[in-house]
ZATIPA-635734 format. One line per field, with one value per residue: y, z, x of N, C-alpha, C in turn. Coordinates in steps of 0.1 Angstrom, whole numbers, plus 2048, in hexadecimal, padded with zeros to 3 digits. Example, Ala and Ser with C-alpha at 12.3 -4.5 7.8 and 13.67 -1.06 7.14 Angstrom:
# residues 2
nv = [7C7:7EA]
nw = [84E:847]
nu = [884:880]
cav = [7D3:7F5]
caw = [84E:847]
cau = [87B:889]
cv = [7DF:800]
cw = [84E:84F]
cu = [884:881]
//
This chain:
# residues 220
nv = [C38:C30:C2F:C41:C34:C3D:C30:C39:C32:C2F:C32:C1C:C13:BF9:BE9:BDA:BDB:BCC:BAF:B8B:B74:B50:B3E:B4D:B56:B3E:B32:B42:B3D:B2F:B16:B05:B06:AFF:AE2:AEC:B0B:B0C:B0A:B20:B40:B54:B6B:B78:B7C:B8A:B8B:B9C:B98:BAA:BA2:B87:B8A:B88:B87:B84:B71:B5A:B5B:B74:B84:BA0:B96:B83:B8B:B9A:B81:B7F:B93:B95:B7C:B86:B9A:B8D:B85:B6D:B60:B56:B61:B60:B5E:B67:B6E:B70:B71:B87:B8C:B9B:BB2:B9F:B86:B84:B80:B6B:B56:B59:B4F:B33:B41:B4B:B3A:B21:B30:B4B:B6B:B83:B9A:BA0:BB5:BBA:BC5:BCC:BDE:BCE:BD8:BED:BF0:BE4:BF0:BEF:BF7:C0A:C0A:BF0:BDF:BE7:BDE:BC4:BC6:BCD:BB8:BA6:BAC:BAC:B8F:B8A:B99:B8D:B75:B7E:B8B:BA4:BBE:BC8:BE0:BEA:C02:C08:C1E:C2A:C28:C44:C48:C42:C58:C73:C76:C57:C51:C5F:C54:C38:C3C:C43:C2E:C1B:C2D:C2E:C14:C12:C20:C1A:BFE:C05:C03:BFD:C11:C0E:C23:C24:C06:C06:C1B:C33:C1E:C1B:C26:C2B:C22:C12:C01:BF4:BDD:BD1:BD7:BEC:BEB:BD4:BD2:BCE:BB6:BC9:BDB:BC9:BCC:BEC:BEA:BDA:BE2:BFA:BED:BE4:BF3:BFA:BE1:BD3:BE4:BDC:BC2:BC3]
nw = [E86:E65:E4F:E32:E20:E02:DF2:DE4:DCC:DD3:DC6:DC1:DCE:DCD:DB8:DA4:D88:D7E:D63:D71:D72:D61:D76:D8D:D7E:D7C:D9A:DA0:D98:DA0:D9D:D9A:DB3:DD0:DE9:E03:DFE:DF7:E09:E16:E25:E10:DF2:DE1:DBE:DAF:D8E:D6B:D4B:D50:D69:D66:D4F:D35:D16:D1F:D31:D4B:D5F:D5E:D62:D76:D92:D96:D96:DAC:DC1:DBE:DCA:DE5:DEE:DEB:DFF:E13:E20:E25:E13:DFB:DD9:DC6:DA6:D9A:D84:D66:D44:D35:D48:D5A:D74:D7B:D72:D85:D9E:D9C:DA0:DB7:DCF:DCF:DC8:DDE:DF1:E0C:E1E:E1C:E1E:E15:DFE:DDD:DCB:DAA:D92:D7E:D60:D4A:D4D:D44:D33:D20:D26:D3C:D59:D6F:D8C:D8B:D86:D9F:DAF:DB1:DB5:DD2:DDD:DD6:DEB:E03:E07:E0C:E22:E34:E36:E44:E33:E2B:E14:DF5:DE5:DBD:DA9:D8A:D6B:D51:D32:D1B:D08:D0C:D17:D2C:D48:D50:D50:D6B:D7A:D7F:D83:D9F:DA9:DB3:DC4:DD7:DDF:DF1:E03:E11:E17:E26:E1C:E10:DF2:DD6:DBC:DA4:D89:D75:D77:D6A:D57:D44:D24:D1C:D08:D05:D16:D14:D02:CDC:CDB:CE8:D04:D17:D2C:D26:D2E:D3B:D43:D54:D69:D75:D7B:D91:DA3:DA7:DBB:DCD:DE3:DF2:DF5:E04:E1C:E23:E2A:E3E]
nu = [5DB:5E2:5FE:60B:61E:639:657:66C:687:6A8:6CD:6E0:6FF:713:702:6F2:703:716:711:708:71A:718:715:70C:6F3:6E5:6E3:6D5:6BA:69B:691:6A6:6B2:6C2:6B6:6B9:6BC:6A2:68F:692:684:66D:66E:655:64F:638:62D:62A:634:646:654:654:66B:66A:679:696:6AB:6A2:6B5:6B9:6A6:695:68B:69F:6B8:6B5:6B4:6D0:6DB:6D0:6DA:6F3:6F6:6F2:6DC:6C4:6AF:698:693:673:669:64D:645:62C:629:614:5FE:5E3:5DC:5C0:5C7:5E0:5D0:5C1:5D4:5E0:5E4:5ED:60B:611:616:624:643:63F:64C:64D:63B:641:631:629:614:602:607:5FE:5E4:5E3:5E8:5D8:5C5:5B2:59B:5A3:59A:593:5AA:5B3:5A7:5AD:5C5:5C1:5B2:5C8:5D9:5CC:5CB:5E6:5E7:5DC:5ED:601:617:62D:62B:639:62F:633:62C:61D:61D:601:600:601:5EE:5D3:5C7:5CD:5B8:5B5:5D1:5D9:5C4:5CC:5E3:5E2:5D3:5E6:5EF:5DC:5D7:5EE:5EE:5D1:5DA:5ED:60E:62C:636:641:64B:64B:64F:65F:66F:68B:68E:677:675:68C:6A1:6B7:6B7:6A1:68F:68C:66F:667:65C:664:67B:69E:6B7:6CB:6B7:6AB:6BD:6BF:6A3:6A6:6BD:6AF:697:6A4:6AE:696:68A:6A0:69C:686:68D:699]
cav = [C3C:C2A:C3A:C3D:C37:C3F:C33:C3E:C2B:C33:C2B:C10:C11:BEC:BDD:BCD:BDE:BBF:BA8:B83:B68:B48:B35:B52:B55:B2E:B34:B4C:B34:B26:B05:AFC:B0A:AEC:AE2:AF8:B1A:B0E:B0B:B2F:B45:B5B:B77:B70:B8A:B89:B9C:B96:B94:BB0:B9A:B7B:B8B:B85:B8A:B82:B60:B5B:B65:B86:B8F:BAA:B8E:B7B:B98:B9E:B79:B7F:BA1:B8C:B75:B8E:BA4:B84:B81:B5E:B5E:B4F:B66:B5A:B61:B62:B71:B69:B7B:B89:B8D:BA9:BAF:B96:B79:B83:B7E:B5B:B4B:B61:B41:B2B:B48:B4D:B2B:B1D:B37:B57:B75:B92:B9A:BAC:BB7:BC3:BC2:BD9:BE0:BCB:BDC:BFB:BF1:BE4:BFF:BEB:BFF:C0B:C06:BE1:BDC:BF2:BD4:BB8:BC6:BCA:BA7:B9C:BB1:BA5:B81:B8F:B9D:B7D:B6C:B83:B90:BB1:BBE:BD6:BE2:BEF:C0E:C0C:C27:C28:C2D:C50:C45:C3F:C66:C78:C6F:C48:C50:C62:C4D:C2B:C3F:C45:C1F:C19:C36:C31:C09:C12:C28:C14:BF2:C08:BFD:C02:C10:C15:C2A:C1E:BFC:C0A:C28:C30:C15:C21:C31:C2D:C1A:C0D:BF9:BEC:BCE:BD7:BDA:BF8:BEA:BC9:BD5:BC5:BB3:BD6:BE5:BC8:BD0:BF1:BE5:BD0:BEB:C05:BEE:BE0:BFA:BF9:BD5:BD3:BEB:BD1:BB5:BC6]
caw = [E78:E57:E4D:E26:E1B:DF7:DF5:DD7:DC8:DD3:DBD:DCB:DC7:DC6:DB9:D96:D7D:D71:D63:D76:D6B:D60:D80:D91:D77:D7E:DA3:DA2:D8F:DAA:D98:D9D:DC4:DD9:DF2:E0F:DFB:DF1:E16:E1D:E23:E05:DEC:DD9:DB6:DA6:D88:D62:D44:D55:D6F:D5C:D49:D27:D07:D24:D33:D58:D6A:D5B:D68:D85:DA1:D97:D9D:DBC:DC9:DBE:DD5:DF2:DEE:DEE:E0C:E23:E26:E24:E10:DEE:DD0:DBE:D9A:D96:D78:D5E:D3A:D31:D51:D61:D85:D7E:D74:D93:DAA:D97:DA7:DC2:DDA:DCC:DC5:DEE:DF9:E0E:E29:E14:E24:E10:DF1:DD2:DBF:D9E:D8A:D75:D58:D43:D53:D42:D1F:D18:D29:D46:D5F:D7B:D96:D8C:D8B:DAB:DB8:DAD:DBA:DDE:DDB:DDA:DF7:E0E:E07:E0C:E30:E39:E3A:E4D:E29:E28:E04:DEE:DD3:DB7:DA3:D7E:D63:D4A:D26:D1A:CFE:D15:D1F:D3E:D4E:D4B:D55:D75:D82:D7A:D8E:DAA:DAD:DB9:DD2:DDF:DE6:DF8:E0F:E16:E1D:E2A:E15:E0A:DE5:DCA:DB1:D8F:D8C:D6A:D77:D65:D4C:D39:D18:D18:CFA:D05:D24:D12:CF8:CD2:CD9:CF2:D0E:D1F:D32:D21:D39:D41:D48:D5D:D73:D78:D86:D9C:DA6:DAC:DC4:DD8:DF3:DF8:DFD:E15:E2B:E27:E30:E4D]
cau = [5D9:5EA:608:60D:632:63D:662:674:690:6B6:6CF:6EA:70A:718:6FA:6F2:70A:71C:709:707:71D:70C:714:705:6E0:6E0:6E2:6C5:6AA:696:68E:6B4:6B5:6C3:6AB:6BD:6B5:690:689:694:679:66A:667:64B:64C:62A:62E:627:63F:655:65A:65E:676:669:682:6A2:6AD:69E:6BE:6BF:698:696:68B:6A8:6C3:6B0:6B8:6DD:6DC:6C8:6E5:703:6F6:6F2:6CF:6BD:6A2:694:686:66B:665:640:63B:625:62A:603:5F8:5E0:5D6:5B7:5D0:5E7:5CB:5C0:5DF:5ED:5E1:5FA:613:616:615:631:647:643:64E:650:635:643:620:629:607:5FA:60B:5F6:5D6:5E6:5EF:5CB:5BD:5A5:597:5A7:590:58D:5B3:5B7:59C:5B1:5CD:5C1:5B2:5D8:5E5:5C7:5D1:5F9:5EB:5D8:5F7:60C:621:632:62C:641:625:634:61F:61F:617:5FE:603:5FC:5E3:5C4:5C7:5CC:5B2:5B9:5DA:5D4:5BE:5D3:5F2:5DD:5CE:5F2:5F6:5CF:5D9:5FB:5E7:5CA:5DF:5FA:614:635:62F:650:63C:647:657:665:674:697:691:66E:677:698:6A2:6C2:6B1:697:68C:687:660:666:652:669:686:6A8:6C2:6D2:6AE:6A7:6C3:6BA:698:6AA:6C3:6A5:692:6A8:6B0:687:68C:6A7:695:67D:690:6A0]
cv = [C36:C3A:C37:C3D:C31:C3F:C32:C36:C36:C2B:C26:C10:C05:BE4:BD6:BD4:BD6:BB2:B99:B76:B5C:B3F:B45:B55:B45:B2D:B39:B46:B2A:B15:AFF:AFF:AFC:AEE:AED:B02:B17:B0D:B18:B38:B4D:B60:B75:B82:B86:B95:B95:B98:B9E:BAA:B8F:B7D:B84:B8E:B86:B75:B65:B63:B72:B8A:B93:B9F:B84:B7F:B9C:B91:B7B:B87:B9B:B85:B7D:B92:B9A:B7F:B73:B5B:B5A:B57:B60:B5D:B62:B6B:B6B:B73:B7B:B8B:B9B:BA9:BA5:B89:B78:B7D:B72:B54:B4F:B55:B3A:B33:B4A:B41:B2A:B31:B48:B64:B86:B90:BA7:BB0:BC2:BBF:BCD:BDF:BDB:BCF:BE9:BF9:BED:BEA:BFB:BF9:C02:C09:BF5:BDF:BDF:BE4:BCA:BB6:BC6:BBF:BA0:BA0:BAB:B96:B82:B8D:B93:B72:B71:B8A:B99:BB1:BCC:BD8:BED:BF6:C08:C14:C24:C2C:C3C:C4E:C47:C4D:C6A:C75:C63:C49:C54:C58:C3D:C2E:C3A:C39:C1E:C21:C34:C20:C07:C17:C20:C06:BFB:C00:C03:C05:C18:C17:C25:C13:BFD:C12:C23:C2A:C1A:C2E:C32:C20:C10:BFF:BF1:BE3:BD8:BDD:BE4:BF5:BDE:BCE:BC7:BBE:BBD:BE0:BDC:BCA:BDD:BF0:BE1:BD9:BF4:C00:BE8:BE4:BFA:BE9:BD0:BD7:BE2:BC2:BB8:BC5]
cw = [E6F:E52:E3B:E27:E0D:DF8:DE6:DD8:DCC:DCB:DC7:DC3:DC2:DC0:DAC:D84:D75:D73:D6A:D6C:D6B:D67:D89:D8C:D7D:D8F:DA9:D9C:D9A:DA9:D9E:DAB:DC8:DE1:DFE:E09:DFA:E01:E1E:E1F:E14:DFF:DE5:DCD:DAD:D9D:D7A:D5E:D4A:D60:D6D:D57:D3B:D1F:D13:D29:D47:D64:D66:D60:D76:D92:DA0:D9B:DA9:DC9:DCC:DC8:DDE:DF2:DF6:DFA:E16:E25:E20:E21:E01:DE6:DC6:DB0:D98:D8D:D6D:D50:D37:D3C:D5A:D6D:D82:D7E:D80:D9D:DAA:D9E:DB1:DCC:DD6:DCC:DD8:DF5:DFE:E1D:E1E:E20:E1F:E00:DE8:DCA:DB7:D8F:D85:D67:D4C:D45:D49:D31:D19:D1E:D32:D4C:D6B:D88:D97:D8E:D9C:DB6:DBA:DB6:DCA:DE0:DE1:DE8:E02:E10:E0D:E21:E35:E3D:E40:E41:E27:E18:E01:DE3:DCD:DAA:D95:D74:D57:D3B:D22:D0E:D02:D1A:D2E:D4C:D58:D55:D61:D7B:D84:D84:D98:DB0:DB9:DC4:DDC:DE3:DF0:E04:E17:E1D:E25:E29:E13:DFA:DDE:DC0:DA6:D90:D7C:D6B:D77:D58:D42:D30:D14:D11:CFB:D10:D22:D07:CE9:CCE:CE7:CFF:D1D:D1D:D28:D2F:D40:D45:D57:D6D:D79:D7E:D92:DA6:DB0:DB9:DCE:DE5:DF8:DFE:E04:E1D:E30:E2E:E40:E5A]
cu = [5E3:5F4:60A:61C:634:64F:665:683:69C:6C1:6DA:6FA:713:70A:6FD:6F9:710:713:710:70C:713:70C:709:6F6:6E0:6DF:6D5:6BB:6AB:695:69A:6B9:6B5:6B8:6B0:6B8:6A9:68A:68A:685:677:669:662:64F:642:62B:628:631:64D:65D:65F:669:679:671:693:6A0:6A4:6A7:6C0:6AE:69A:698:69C:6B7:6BF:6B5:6C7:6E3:6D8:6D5:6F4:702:6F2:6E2:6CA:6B2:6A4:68C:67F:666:659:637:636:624:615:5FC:5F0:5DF:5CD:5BC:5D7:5E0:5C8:5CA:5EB:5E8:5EC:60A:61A:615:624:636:64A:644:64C:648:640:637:622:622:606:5FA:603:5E7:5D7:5E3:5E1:5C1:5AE:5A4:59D:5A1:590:5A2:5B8:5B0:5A5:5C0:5C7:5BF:5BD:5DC:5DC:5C9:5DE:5F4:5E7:5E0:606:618:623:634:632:635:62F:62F:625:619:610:601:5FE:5F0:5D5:5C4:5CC:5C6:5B5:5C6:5DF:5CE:5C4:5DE:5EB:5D9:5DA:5F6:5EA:5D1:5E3:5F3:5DC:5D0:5E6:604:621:636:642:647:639:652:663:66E:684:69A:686:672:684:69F:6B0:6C2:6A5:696:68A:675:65C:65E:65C:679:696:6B1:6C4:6C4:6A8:6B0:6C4:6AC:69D:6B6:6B9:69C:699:6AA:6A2:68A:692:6A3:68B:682:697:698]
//
């Protein structure tokens, strides 16, 4: 029988409190990885603009604090930026072929967010999203899904059933599920962009903080 596992964010004590000098952000942008690191294996992060890291520079987005932490704690791997600002689950799935190409080892799948804000359907994102993870398993890829919440506008309802997408795909893939990829940073004004929604520098290091100990377990 499939085991569900809901792992909740711990918080870390050395991790991403001071921000990354700018030999370190230039370190962490794949484009400029010497050929030794680009041949490491992979963390692929399929996300949209939260992952891009729209309104901050590249080295200050979550995946890029995630390579810097992969780096410090020893391990040998390559994270992948693969966000795309505007993107829903239907766009994710459009080019998750190309997105895992090469020795990927470890999916990040953080979709959804734009599924929320223009109020698709959950059922059809919920589709979009398995889609990706059956391609993930097809190639042997341990995936972290991370849940995200819907806006309170679209009602109760809406918003219920939008959580649940994320707890009813963890279960069925049997997955490792971190509930909210926001959690800590949503709403809190000091962590986020002037248009309340895109994480600032200091919000994306709390992301990057929040998933890491899931991800070490994972790399372990």
């Amino acid at each position: 029988m499939k085991t569900w596992r809901i792992v909740l964010p711990v918080a870390s004590v050395l991790a991403f409190g001071c921000p990354l000098s700018k030999d370190e952000r230039d370190a962490a942008r794949p484009a400029e990885r010497s050929q030794t690191e680009a041949s490491r294996p992979k963390i692929v992060v399929l996300g949209d603009s939260l992952t891009a890291g729209y309104g901050i520079s590249a080295g200050e987005a979550f995946p890029a604090l995630l390579q810097w932490r992969v780096e410090r704690e020893g391990y040998r791997f390559e994270v992948v930026n693969a966000g795309v600002s505007g993107d829903t689950s239907a766009s994710g799935l459009r080019r998750v072929d190309w997105a895992l190409e090469g020795d990927v080892r470890i999916l990040v799948l953080a979709l959804g967010a734009n599924d929320g804000l223009r109020g698709l359907p959950p059922d059809q994102m919920k589709a979009n999203l398995s889609a990706i993870l059956e391609k993930a398993r097809d190639r042997g890829i341990k995936v972290l899904l991370t849940g995200m919440e819907a806006p309170p506008n679209y009602g109760p309802a809406y918003t219920r059933r939008f959580r649940e997408a994320f707890s009813d795909l963890a279960r069925e893939h049997d997955l490792v599920l971190y509930p909210f990829l926001l959690k800590d940073v949503a709403g809190i004004e000091a962590l986020n962009q002037p248009d309340g929604v895109h994480p600032n520098a200091a919000g994306a290091r709390v992301i990057a903080e929040n998933l890491w100990p899931t991800l070490e377990t994972m790399l372990r």
